[in-house]
C-alpha positions in Angstrom: 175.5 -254.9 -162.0 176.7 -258.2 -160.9 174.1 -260.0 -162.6 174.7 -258.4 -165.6 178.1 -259.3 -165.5 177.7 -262.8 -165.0 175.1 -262.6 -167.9 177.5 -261.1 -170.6 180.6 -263.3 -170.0 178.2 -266.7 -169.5 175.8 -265.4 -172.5 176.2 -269.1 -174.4 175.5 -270.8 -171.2 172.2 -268.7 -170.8 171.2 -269.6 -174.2 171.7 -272.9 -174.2 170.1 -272.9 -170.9 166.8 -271.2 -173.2 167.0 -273.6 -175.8 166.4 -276.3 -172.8 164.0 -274.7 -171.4 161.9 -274.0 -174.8 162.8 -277.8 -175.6 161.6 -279.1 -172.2 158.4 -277.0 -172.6 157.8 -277.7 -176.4 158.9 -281.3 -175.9 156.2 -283.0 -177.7 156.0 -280.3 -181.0 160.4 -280.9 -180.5 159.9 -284.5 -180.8 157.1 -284.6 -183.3 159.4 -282.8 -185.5 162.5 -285.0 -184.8 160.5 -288.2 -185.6 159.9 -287.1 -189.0 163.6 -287.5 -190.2 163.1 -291.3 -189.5 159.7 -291.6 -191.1 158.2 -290.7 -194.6 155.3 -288.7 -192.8 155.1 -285.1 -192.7 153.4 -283.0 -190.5 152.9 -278.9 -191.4 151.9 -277.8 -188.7 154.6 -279.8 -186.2 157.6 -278.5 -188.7 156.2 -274.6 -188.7 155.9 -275.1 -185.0 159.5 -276.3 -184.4 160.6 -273.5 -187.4 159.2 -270.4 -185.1 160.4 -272.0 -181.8 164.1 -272.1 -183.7 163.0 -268.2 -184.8 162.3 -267.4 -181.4 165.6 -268.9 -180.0 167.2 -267.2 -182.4 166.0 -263.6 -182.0 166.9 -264.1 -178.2 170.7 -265.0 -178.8 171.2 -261.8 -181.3 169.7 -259.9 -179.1 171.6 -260.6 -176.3 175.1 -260.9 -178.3 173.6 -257.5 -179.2 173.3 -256.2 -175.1 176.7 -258.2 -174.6 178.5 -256.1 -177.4 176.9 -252.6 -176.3 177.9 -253.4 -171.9 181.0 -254.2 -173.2 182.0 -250.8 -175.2 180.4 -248.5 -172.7 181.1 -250.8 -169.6 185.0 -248.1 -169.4 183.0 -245.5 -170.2 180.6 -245.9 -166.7 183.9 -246.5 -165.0 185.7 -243.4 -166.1 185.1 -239.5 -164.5 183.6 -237.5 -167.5 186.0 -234.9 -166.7 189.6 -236.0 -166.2 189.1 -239.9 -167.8 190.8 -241.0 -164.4 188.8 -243.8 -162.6 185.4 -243.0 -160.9 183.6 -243.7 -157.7 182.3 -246.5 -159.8 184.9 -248.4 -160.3 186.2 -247.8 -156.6 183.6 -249.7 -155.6 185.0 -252.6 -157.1 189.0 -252.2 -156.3 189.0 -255.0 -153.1 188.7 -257.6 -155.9 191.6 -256.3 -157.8 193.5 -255.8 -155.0 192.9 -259.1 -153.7 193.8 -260.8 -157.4 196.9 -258.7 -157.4 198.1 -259.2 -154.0 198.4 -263.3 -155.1 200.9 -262.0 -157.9 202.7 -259.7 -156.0 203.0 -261.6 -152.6 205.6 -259.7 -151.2 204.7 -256.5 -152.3 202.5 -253.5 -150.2 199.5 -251.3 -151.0 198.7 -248.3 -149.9 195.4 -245.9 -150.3 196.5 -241.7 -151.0 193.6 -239.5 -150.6 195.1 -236.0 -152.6 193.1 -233.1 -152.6 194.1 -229.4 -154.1 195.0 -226.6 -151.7 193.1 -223.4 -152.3 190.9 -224.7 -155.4 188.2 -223.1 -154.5 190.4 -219.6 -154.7 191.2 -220.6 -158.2 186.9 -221.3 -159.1 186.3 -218.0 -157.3 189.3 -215.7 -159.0 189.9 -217.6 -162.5 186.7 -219.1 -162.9 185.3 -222.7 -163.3 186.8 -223.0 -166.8 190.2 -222.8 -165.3 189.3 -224.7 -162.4 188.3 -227.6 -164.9 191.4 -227.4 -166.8 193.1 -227.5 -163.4 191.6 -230.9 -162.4 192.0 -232.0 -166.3 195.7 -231.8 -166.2 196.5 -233.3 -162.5 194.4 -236.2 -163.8 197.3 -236.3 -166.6 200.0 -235.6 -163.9 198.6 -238.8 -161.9 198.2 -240.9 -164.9 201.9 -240.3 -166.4 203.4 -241.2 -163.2 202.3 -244.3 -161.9 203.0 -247.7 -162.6 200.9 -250.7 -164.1 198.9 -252.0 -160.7 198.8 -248.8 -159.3 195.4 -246.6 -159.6 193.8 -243.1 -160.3 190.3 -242.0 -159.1 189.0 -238.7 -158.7 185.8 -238.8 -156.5 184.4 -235.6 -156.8 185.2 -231.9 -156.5 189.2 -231.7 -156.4 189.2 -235.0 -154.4 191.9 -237.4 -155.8 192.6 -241.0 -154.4 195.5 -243.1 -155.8 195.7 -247.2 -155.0 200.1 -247.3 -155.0 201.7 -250.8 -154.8 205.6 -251.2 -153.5 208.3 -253.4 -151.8 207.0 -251.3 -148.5 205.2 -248.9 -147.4 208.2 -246.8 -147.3 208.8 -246.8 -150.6 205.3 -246.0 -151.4 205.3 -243.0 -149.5 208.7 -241.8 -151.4 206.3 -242.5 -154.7 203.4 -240.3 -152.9 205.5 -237.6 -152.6 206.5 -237.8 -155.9 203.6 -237.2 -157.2 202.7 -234.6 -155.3 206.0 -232.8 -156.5 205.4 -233.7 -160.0 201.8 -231.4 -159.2 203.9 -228.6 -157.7 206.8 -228.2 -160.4 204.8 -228.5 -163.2 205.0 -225.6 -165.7 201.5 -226.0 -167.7 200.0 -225.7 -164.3 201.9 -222.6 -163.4 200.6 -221.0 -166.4 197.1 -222.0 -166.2 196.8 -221.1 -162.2 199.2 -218.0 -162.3 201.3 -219.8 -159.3 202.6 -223.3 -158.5 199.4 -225.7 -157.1 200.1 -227.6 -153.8 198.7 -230.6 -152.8 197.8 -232.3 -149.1 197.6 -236.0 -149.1 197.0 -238.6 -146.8 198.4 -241.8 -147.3 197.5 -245.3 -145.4 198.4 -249.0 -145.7 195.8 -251.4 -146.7 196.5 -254.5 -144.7 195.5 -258.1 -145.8 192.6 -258.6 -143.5 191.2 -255.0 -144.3 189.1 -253.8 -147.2 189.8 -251.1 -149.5 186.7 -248.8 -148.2 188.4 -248.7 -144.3 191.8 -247.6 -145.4 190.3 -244.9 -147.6 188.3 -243.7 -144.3 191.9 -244.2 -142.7 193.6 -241.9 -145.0 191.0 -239.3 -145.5 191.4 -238.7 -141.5 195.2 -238.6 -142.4 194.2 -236.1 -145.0 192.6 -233.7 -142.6 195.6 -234.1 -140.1 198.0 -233.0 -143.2 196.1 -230.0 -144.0 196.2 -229.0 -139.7 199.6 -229.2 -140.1 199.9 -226.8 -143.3 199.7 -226.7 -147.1 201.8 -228.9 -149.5 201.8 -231.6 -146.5 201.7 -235.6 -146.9 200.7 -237.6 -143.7 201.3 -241.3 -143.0 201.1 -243.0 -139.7 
């Protein structure tokens, strides 16, 4: 994937670099061809030469304009869960570099990893069915979505598994947004409706230092995650 990447944004580098190399390996048809501007000969067979090695560059440049354009328009759509259009697994993967990019904006500010999953989901699957359970997950995407800010992030990961990349002066303040959000999940009406009760969440929330990756503090929160759920429903741990 990184290759490709590098591929798309360089893509007039790596065809100039083509047109080299077909130069360097057609040199003598290439120069052939150049000599007869300055001359009064003219050789068929050296211009139709030079004409398809043009055709040939050509064809590969539109075709990898082509490839560019295409990565491009789908490159959100590999990055997105098909369910809820939050952020997937994908695109997790790749969440140290942003971090890193935005912590030299945001000097002073903290980041913290939540890892939110749904209490009693699979009740709801088993009792209103996986419709419902899919319209469940489709509207605490939208919950997530509406209610953080512009650095912050929204995965799900799989199954009712939620994890949410917060920014804020502290980690203090982060966890006042945490909870939040969690109460935003339990007071809201549509979900009422849909589940026949209000839906709790249990979260676990961790700071992700500057000298660690994203990947650790997830593995930090997730424990957090199970140490909320020991301790009851509706709970949010942070150490």
């Amino acid at each position: 994937m990184k290759i490709v990447n590098l591929i798309v944004k360089g893509k007039h580098i790596v065809m100039l670099s083509i047109a080299v190399l077909i130069t360097f390996n057609h040199k003598e048809s290439v120069l052939s061809f150049l000599a007869q501007f300055s001359t009064a000969t003219k050789t068929p067979s050296v211009s139709v030469i030079a004409i398809e090695l043009f055709i040939l560059w050509l064809f590969f440049y539109l075709m990898i304009i082509l490839f560019s354009r295409y990565y491009l328009s789908n490159r959100d759509l590999l990055a997105q869960d098909a369910l809820t259009g939050l952020n997937n697994r994908r695109f997790l993967d790749t969440a140290d570099r942003r971090v890193n990019k935005n912590r030299k904006s945001n000097v002073n500010q903290c980041v913290s990893v939540m890892v939110l999953d749904l209490d009693d989901f699979k009740v709801i699957n088993d009792t209103l069915g996986h419709p419902v359970g899919d319209k469940t997950l489709i509207r605490i995407g939208e919950i997530l979505h509406a209610n953080v800010r512009q650095y912050d992030e929204c995965y799900r990961v799989g199954g009712d598994e939620f994890i949410v990349i917060l920014w804020g002066e502290n980690h203090h303040s982060i966890v006042t947004l945490a909870a939040r959000l969690q109460e935003k999940i339990k007071t809201d009406q549509a979900l009422k409706e849909l589940c026949g009760k209000a839906m709790s969440t249990s979260a676990g929330l961790a700071k992700i230092d500057i000298d660690q990756n994203v990947t650790d503090a997830i593995i930090k929160a997730d424990g957090f995650l199970y140490e909320a759920k020991r301790r009851g429903k509706g709970v949010l741990y942070s150490h």
